[in-house]
N, C-alpha and C positions, 0 to 999 in steps of 0.2 A: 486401612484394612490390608491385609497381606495374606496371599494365597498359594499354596502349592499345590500342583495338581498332578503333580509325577505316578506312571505305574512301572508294576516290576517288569523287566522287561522292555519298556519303551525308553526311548531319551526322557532325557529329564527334564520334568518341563522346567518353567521359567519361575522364579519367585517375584512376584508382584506387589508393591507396596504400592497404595494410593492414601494418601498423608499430607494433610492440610488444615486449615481452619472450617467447622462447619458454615458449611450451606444450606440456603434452606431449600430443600426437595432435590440435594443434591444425588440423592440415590436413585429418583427417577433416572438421572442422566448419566450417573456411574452403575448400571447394571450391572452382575457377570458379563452378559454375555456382552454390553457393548465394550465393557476391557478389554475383554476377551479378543475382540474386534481391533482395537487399537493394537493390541499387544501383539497380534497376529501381523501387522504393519510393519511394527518395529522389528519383528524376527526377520521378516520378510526382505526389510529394505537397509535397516540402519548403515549396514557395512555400505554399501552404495552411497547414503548420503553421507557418511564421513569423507569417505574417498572423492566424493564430487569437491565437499567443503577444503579436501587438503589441495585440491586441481585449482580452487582461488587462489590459494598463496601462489602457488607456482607458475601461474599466469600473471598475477601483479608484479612477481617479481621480473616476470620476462617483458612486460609493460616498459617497470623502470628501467628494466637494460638499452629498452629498443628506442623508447620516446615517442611510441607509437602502435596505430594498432590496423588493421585491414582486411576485408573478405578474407573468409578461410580458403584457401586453393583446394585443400581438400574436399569440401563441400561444394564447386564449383555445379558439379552436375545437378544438383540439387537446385541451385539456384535457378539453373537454364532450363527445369524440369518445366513439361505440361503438365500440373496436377492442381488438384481445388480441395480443402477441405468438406465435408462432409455439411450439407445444405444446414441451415439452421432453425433449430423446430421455432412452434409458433410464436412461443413466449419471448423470445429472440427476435424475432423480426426488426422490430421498430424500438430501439436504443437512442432514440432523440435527446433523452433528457435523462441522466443518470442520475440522484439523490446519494450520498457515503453519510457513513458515519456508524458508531459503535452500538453493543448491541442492549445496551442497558433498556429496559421496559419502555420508557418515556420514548424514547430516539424510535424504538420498535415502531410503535404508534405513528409517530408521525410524518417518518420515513413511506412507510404502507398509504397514509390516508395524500400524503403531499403534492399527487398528482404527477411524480414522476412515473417514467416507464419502466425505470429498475430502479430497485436498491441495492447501492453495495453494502451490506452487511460486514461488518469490517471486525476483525479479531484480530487483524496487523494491525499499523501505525496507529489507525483512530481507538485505539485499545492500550489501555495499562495493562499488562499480562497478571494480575493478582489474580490467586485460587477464584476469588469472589465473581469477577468479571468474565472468567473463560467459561465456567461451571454457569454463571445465573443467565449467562450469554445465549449458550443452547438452551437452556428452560425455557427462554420467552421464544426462541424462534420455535420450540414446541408449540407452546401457548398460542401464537399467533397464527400458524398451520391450525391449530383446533378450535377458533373463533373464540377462545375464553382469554384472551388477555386485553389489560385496562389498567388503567392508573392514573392514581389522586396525587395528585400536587400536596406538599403541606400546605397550600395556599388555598387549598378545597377544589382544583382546578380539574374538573373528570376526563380523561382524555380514552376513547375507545377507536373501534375499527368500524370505518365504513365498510361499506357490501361490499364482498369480494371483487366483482368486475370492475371496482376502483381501484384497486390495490395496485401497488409497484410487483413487478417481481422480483424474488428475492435473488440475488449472487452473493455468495458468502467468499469473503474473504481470510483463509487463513493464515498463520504467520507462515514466515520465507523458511527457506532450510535450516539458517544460519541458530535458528531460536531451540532453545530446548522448554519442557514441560516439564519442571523437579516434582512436582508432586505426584508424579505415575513413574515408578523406577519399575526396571525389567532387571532383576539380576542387578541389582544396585547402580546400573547405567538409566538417566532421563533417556524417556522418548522425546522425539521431535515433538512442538509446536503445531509443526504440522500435519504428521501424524492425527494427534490429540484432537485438532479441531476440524479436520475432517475428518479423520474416522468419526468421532461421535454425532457430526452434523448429518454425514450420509446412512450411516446405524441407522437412526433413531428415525431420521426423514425421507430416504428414497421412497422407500416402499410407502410411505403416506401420501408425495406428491405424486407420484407414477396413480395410485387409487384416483386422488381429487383431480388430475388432469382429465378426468374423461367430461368434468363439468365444469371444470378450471385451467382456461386456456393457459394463466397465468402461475404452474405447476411445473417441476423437475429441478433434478439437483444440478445446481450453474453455479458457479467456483470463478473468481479472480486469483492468479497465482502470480505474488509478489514477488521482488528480489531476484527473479532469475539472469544468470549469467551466461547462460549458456545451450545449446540443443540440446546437450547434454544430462541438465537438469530439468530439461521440457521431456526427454526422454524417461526419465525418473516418473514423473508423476503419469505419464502414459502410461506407465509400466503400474504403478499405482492403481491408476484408476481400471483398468482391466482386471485384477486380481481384485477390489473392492465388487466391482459390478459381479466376478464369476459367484463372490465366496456369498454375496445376497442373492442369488437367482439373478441381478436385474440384465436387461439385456445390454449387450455391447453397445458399446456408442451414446449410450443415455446421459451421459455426463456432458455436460460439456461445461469448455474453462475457455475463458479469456488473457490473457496475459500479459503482465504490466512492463512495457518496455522501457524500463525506469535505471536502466545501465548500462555504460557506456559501450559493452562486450555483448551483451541482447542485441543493440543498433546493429553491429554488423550482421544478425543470426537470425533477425527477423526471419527471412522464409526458412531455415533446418528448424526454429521454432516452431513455426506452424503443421512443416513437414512432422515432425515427429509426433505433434499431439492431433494429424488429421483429420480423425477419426472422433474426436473431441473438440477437437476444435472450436471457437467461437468468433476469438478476434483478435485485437490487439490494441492496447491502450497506450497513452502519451502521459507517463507519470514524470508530470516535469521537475518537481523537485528533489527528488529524488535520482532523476537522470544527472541533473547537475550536481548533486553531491556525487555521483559514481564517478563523473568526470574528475573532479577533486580529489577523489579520494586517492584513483586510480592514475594520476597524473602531477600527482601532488609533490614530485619533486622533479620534473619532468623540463624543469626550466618557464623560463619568464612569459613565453608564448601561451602557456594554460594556465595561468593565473587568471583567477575569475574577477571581474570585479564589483561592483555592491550586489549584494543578490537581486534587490529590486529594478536594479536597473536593465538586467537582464530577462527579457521577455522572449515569447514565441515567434516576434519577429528580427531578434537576433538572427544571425546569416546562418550557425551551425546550428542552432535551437530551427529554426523553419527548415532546415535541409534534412533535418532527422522526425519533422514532421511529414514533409512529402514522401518519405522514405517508407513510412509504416503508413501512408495514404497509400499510395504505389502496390506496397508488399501484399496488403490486406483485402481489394479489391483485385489486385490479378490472381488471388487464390479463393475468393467467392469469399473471404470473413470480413467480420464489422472493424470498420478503422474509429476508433472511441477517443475525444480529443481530452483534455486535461481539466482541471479542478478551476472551479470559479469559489475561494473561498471567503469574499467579501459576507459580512454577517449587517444583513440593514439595520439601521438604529431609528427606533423613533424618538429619539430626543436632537438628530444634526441634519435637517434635511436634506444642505447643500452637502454635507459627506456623503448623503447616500446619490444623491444626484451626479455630483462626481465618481462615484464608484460604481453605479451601476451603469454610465455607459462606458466606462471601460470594460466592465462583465458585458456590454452589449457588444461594445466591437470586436472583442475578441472571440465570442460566439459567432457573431458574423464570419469573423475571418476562416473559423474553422468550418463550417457551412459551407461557405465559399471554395474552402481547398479541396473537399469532397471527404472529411469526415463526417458519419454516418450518427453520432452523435455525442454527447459531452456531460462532465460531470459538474455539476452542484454540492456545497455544503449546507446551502439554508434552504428549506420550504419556500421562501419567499422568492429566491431565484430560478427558481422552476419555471413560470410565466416569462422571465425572461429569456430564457436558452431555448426555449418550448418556438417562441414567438419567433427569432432567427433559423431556428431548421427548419418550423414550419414552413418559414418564406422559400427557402429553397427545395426543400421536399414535397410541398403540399399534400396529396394523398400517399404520394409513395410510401414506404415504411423505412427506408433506407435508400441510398446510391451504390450502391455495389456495382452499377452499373458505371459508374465516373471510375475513367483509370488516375483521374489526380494529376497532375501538372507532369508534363511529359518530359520534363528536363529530368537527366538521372543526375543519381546521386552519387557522390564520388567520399571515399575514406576522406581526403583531406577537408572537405565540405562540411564533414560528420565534427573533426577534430576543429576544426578553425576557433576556438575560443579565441583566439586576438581579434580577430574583424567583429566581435562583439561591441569594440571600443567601450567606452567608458572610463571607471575611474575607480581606485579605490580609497577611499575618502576613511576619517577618524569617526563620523556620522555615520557611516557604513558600519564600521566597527563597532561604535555603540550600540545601535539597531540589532546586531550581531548577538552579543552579551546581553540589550530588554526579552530577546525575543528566547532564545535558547536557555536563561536562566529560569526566565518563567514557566517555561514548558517542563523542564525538568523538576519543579518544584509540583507543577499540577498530577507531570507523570509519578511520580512518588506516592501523589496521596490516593493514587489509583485513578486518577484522568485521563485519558487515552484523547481527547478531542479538545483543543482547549481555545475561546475566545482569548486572544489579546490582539490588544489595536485595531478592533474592528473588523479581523479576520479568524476564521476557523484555524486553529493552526494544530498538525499533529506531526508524529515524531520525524516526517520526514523535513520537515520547517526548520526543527532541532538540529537537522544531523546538516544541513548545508550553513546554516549558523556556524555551529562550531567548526567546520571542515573549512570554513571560509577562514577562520580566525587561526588555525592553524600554520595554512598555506600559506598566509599573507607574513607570520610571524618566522615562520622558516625558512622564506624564499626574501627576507629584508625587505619587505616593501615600503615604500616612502611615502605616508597619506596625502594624497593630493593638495587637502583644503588644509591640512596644518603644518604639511612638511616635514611631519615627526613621525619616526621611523615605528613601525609594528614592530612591539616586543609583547612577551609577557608580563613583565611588567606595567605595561600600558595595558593591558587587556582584565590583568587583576585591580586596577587600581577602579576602570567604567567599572567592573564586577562591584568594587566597592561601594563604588558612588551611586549605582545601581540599586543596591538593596538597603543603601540609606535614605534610597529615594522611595520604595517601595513599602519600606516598616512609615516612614513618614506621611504615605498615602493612604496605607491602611490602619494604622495606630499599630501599638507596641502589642498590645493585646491579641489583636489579629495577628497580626508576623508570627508571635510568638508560639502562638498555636498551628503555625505551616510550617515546612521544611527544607527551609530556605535552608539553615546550614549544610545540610545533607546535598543539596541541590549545588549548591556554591560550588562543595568539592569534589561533586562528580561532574558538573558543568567543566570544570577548569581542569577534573583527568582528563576528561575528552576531548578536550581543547588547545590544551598547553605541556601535557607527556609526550615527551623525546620523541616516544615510541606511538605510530598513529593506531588509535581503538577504530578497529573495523567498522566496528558499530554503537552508536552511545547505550543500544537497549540491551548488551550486554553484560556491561558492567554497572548498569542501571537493575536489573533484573537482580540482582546478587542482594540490591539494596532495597527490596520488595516486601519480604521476610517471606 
């Protein structure tokens, strides 16, 4: 549909094309006016977020110059300020046990019913960005605000929604700045992603949660905001969300957003973050994989000191990985918001029981540990791990709803603390690399065919899995690194050759017939541009997006 709405006399308005493949009851969700609403966004803000996105390049470039990064001095007073965010309504309180994942009908379901305290709704990482996914996305979280969604298995399996005072509350997650949305052009330029997925989440839904909260403690529009690099871009969506809340009637301050400090330039910014969205405010998150690809990305020629090494080897009690934990425990709790620890994304099997045994106490210790630090609660990808994250915060919170009162381990934390990837020790191994190549090839193959959440090896894995995979295989191929266990130098050619072996392992596991109907070629070769071009891709969902249709 394309629309002009120009009069004589006035500016001209915008020409608007919205152009995709049909949805079904996608018009519920593309209203006028809720475009209208988007389109209002992108007038509003676009130039900003360009100008934010061209302020990355020219910070990584001053990264690679310097070989380092530390507190802004200009922000000093900020940091040294007596100030708190804005208290946190009720729904909010008690974040013990977070439930993610995408928003397709099935997940809706059992996200809501799983006995978590939130759900992140996720339209980032856990999300393929196809027309189908973003559009049928918001339908169900309609549906599910209106008691009428449900869904059959082709297995005949009926899956509905228990009584509301069981339900999770909802945080919706949209995509990062970095994303565009081609099928709503303004003046033949995409709006933001993010734009796109909150404007139409908060359209369509303020004004219905703000109604059902008078009988639904479990009600209001709450936002994760991904990918942020800066106060600068927390600044942005403050600026956002105030101009959303004025242009629906709803009142100031209703919004509130949490925020995933999932890069290595957030770590220092943690409190102008919080300063800037106070008023919204909610928390602050430990999106660890994510942080470690920021690390890589941003450090990626930075010499032999920030070289990562196997990604599993590196955990949260790594020395810089637990320093940038205490850090956002610290920041979160001396400014009154929730410190929310990172993703258990072990998936249980009932066919290996000693894998799950083995796996679920390391999901147990490491809930523990965050418990212990004085975060306030943590994320799960399965329903089935809920009783276990549940069971270690209860031990330390018992009736509380949170620690906000723990100021967290009083040792401060220093820039070089933040940075230390060498005291990680470890190793980087040809096994590393292979792991590298199973894991990122398959994701790219799932994310194609419109998967945003994908089981392999027994873990939930989404696009942030992907992007420390390839950003690993990168690094280690540019910076000469020597594999520990084989001796043999990381090239590309060593990298395409596992690629190869890889997917003759995979067509041989699935038969020719299956392979043949996935798309694996397509996956090959944008696995290996992201991977192995001269030139590093910011981001795999990118030039993955291009290849969506």
């Amino acid at each position: 549909m394309a629309t002009d709405q120009g009069s004589v006399g006035a500016p001209a308005a915008p020409v608007v094309t919205v152009a995709g493949p049909r949805v079904p009851r996608a018009e519920e969700v593309l209203t006028p006016d809720a475009v209208a609403f988007v389109v209002g966004l992108h007038r509003a803000f676009e130039d900003r977020r360009q100008e934010l996105l061209a302020r990355r390049h020219t910070r990584r470039a001053e990264i690679a110059r310097a070989g380092t990064l530390d507190f802004l001095p200009e922000t000093a007073a900020i940091r040294a300020g007596d100030w708190r965010v804005a208290p946190a309504p009720r729904a909010l309180q008690d974040r013990r046990v977070e439930i993610t994942g995408p928003t397709d009908r099935k997940m809706v379901i059992n996200a809501l019913n799983s006995g978590a305290k939130i759900w992140l709704a996720d339209f980032e990482d856990a999300t393929s960005p196809t027309w189908q996914s973003v559009v049928s996305g918001q339908v169900n979280l309609i549906d599910a605000y209106e008691g009428r969604i449900d869904f059959t298995s082709p297995q005949g399996k009926e899956y509905k929604l228990k009584p509301a005072a069981e339900l999770a509350t909802v945080v919706v997650r949209p995509r990062g700045w970095h994303l565009d949305e081609n099928h709503l052009m303004v003046d033949g330029v995409p709006v933001a992603g993010a734009f796109f997925d909150f404007g139409l989440y908060f359209f369509h839904n303020a004004k219905r949660l703000l109604a059902k909260g008078t009988e639904d403690p479990n009600s209001g529009p709450y936002f994760y905001l991904p990918k942020t690099e800066s106060h600068l871009e927390a600044r942005l969506w403050n600026d956002v969300f105030t101009h959303a809340q004025a242009k629906l009637g709803i009142p100031h301050g209703t919004i509130r957003a949490t925020v995933l400090i999932e890069t290595i330039m957030a770590a220092f910014e943690m409190d102008e973050i919080l300063y800037e969205l106070r008023e919204h405010a909610a928390g602050l998150n430990a999106g660890r994989w994510d942080y470690l690809f920021s690390i890589v990305k941003n450090f990626r020629d930075a010499g032999e000191h920030y070289i990562l090494p196997d990604r599993n080897s590196v955990g949260m009690t790594s020395p810089f990985m637990a320093a940038y934990a205490r850090l956002l425990v610290q920041t979160c709790h001396r400014r009154g918001a929730h410190a929310i620890g990172g993703m258990a994304a072990f998936i249980p099997s009932r066919k290996d029981p000693e894998v799950n045994a083995a796996a679920l106490g390391k999901v147990k210790a490491d809930k523990e540990r965050e418990a212990g630090l004085g975060f306030d609660g943590s994320w799960v990808a399965h329903p089935d791990l809920v009783p276990v994250a549940r069971a270690c915060f209860d031990a330390v919170l018992g009736e509380r709803p949170n620690q906000k009162e723990n100021p967290g381990p009083a040792e401060p934390v220093t820039a070089a603390e933040l940075l230390d990837v060498a005291g990680a020790g470890g190793s980087c191994t040809e096994a590393g690399l292979q792991n590298a190549v199973a894991v990122g090839l398959r994701y790219c193959e799932a994310w194609l065919r419109g998967l945003g959440a994908v089981a392999i090896f027994n873990m939930m894995e989404d696009a942030a899995t992907a992007e420390i995979s390839r950003s690993q295989i990168w690094q280690w191929i540019h910076n000469g690194v020597v594999l520990a266990d084989t001796g043999e130098k990381a090239t590309a050619e060593l990298a395409r050759r596992l690629v190869a072996e890889e997917l003759a392992a995979i067509e041989a596991e699935s038969g020719a017939e299956v392979y043949a109907a996935g798309r694996w070629a397509e996956a090959r070769d944008l696995f290996e541009q992201v991977s192995l071009a001269e030139d590093f891709v910011d981001f795999l969902t990118l030039p993955g997006y291009a290849r969506l249709g």
